[in-house]
C-alpha positions in Angstrom: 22.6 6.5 14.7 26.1 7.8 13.3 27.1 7.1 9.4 29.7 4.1 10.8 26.4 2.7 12.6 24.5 3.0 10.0 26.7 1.3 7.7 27.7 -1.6 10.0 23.6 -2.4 10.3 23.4 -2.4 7.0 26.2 -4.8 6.1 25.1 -7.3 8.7 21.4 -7.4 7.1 22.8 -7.9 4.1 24.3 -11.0 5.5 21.1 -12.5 6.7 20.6 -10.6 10.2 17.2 -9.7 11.1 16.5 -6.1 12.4 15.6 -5.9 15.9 12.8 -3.1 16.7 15.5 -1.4 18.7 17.9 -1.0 15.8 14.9 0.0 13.6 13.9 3.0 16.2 17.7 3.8 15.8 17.3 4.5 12.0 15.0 6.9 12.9 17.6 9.2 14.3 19.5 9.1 11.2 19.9 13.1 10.4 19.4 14.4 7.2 22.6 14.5 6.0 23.1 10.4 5.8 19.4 10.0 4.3 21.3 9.2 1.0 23.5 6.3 2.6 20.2 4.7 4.7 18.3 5.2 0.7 21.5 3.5 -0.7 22.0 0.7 1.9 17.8 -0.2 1.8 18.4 -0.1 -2.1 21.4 -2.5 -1.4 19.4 -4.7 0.5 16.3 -4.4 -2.2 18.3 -5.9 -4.9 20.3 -8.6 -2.5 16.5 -9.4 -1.4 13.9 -8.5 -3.8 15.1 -8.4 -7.0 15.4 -5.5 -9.4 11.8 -6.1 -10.8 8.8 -3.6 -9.7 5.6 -4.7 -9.5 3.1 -2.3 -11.1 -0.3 -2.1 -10.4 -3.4 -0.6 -11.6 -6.3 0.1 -9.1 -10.4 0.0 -10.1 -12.2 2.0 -8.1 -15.3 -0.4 -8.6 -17.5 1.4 -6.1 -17.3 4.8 -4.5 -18.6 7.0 -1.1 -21.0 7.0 1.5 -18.4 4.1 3.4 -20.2 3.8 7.1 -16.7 4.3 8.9 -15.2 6.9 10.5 -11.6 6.8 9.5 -10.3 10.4 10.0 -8.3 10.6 6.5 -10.9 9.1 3.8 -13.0 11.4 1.8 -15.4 8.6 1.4 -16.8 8.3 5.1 -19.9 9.4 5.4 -18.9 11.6 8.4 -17.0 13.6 6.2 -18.2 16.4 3.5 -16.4 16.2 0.7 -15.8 16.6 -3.2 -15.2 13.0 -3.3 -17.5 11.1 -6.4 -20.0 8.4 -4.9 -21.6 5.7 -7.2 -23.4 2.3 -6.9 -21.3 -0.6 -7.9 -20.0 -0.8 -11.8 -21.2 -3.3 -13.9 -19.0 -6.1 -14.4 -18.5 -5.1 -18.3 -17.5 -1.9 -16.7 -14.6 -3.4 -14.2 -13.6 -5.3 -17.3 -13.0 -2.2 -19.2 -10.8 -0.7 -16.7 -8.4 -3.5 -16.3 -8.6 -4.0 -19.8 -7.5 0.0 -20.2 -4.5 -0.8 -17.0 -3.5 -3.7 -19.0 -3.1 -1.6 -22.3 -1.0 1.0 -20.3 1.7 -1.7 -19.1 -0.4 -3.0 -16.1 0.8 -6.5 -15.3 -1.6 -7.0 -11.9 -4.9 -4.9 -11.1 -6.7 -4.7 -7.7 -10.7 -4.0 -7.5 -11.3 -1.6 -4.8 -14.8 -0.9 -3.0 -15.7 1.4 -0.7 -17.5 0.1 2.6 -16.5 -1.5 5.9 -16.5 -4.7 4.1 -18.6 -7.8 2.2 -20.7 -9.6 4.8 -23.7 -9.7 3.8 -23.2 -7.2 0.7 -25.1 -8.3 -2.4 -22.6 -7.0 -4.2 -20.3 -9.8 -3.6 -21.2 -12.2 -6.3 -21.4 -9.6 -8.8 -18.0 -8.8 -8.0 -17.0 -12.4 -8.6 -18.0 -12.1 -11.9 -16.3 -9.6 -13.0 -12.6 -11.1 -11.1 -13.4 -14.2 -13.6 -14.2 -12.2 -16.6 -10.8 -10.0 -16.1 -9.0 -13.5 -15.6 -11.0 -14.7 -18.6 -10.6 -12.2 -20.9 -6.9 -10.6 -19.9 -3.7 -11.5 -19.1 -3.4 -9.7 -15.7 -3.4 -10.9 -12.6 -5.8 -10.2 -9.8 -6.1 -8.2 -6.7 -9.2 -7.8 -4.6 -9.6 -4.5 -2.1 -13.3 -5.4 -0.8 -13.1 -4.3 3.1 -13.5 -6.6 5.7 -14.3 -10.6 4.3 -15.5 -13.7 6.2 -13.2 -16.7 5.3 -15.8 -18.1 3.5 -15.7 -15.1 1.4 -11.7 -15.4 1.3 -12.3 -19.1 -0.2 -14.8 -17.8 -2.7 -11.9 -15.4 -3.8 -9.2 -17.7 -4.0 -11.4 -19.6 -5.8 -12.7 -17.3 -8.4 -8.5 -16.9 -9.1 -7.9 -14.0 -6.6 -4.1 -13.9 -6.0 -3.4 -11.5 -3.6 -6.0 -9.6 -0.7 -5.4 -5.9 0.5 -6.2 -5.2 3.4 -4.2 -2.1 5.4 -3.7 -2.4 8.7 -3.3 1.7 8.6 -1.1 2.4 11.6 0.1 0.7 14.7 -1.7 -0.9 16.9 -1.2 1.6 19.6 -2.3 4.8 17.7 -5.1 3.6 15.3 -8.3 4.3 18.0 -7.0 8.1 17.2 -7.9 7.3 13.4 -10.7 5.1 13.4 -13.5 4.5 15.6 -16.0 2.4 14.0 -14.3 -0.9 13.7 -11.3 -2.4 15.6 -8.2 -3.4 15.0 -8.5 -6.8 15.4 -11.4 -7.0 13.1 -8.6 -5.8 10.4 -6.0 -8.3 11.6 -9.2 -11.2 11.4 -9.9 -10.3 7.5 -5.9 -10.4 7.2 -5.8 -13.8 8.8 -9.0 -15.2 6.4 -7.2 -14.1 3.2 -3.9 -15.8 4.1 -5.7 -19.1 5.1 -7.4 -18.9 1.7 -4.1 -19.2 0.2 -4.0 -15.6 -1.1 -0.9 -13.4 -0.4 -1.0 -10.4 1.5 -1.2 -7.0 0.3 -1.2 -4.4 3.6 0.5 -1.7 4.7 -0.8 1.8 6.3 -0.4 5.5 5.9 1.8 7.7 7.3 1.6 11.4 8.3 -1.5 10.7 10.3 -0.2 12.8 13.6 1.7 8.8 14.6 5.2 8.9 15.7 8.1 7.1 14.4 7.8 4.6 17.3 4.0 3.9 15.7 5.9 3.4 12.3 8.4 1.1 13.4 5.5 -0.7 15.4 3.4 -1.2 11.9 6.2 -2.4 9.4 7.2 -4.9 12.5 3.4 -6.2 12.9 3.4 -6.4 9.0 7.0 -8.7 9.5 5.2 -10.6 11.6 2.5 -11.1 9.9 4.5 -12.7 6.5 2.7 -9.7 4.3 4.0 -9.8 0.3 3.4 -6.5 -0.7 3.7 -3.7 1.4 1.4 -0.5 0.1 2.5 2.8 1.6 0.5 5.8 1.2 1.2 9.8 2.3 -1.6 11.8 3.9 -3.1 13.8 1.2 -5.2 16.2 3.4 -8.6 16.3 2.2 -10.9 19.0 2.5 -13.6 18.3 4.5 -12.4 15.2 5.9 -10.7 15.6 10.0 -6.9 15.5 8.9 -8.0 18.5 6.0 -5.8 20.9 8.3 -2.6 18.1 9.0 1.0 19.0 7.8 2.1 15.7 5.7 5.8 14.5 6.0 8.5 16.2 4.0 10.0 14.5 1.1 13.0 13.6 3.2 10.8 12.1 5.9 9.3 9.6 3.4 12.6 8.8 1.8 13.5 7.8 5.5 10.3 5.9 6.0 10.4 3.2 3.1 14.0 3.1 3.2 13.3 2.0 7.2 10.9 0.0 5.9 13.3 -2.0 3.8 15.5 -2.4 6.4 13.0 -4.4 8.4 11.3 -6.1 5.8 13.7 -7.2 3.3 12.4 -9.5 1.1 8.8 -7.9 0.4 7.3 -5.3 -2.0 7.6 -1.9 -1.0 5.0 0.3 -3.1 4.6 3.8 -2.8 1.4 4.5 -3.1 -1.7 7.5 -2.6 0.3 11.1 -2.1 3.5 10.2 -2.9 2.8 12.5 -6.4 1.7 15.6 -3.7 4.4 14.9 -0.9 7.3 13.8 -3.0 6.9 16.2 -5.6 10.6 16.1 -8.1 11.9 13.4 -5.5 9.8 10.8 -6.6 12.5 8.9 -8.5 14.5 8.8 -5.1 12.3 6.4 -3.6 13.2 3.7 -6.3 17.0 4.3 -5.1 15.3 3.9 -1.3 14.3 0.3 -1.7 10.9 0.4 -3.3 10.3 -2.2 -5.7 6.2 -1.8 -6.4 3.8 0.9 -8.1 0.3 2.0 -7.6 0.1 3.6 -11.3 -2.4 5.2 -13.0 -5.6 7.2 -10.8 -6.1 6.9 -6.9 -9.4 6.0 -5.6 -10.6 9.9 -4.6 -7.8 11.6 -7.0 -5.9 11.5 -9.8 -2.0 9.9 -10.2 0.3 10.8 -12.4 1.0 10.0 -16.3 1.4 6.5 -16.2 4.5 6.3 -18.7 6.4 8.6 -16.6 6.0 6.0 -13.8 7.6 3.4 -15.8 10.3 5.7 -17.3 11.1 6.4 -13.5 11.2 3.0 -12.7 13.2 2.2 -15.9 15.9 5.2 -15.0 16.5 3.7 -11.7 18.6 0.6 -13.7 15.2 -1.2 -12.3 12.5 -3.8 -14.5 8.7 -3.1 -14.5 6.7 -6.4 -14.1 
């Protein structure tokens, strides 16, 4: 796609068309050169779409390792030998603490995250529901949950306890994610997906890229996650762990992600775009550029397996980019 393409796409998005998956695989071809007009057309259709507020949002990391799944990038499968710190559940006081600690550092929504193929049957589960109510209790934030796979009985019991939005990833496409995971299908993702929604909770899910998928596998995710009617769109970089399958994989160049999430825009307009785990390693200096690309969300403060960056340089970034942290 030439720079005269490129800009006639953009204007007629901007005027309500939807994006077709043809014209989305077109983007891709966009060469270098014009990866500062697609960054300035997505951030064009970011602020006719979305807003100029960024949702930012701290992650717990409530419960750590020894996760039964094979998934070829996480460093806490079991299959996998790595650095990566492994504990029992926190105590609720303890999950409190943290979100009280995101809150102080300018936190407006937090997310608990547990390692594990999911909550059927896990004792853990009420436990956990204590703690969402003592965070909606005792702080002003609002509530995420990251638990794995859930039954929709489970979804209600979230919704319930004042759970606002599930995450769930979907990873990749379709197509390519037997190549990353093994131990649990697809569909079972897109079931847990489907349970949170009919709970009434919005939908938090996107995927990683620099797996070894293609563009075509790209365009195939952020289509399935149109389809879907997902709210916030999370969109991590490979960070190659040692020890873990991908520990020897290449991730994307910083130019390659600016293209992603300003693709991403393109095809879903009206959601939240949040860079997410890597985008420190893989973006390096360019970090600010995806907040001119059409990102509009944050994963701030530490990563589940790794550490993020100083949390008031996030919002400075965000602030520099003429944009609102919420």
């Amino acid at each position: 796609m030439n720079a005269l393409e490129l800009v006639a796409l953009g204007e007629k998005i901007l005027n309500g068309h939807t994006v077709s998956a043809e014209e989305a695989l077109a983007l891709t071809a966009v060469e270098a050169v014009d990866i500062p007009l697609l960054a300035a057309y997505a951030n064009k259709i970011r602020d006719r779409f979305a807003g100029q507020k960024v949702d930012m949002c701290g992650i717990i990391s409530a419960r750590s390792g020894m996760c039964s799944e094979d998934c070829k990038f996480c460093a806490q499968s079991v299959h996998h030998e790595t650095a990566s710190p492994v504990y029992p559940l926190l105590e609720p006081e303890a999950i409190l603490a943290a979100a009280q600690k995101a809150e102080a550092q300018g936190a407006k929504r937090t997310s608990i995250v547990t390692s594990g193929k999911g909550m059927e049957n896990d004792p853990d589960f009420p436990v956990i529901l204590t703690a969402i109510q003592a965070i909606q209790q005792q702080t002003g934030l609002k509530v995420c949950a990251n638990l794995g796979t859930i039954t929709p009985d489970q979804a209600r019991q979230l919704a319930a306890a004042g759970v606002k939005r599930y995450a769930h990833n979907l990873e990749t496409s379709r197509r390519f994610y037997p190549e990353i995971c093994t131990t649990h299908p697809f569909e079972e993702r897109l079931a847990t997906i489907r349970a949170a929604k009919d709970a009434g909770m919005e939908l938090c899910t996107g995927g990683i890229i620099g797996l070894g998928e293609t563009w075509e596998d790209r365009i195939e995710l952020a289509l399935a996650l149109r389809e879907i009617g997902v709210h916030s769109v999370p969109i991590n970089i490979l960070n190659p762990i040692k020890g873990t399958v991908l520990e020897g994989t290449t991730p994307p160049s910083a130019l390659d992600c600016i293209k992603t999430f300003a693709i991403f825009r393109f095809i879903l307009t009206g959601a939240v775009i949040r860079p997410a785990g890597g985008r420190e390693i893989n973006l390096r200096d360019m970090q600010g550029a995806l907040m001119l690309a059409g990102a509009n969300g944050l994963i701030i403060g530490n990563y589940l397996t790794f550490t993020g960056r100083d949390t008031p340089a996030d919002f400075t970034m965000v602030a520099d980019a003429g944009l609102i942290p919420s």
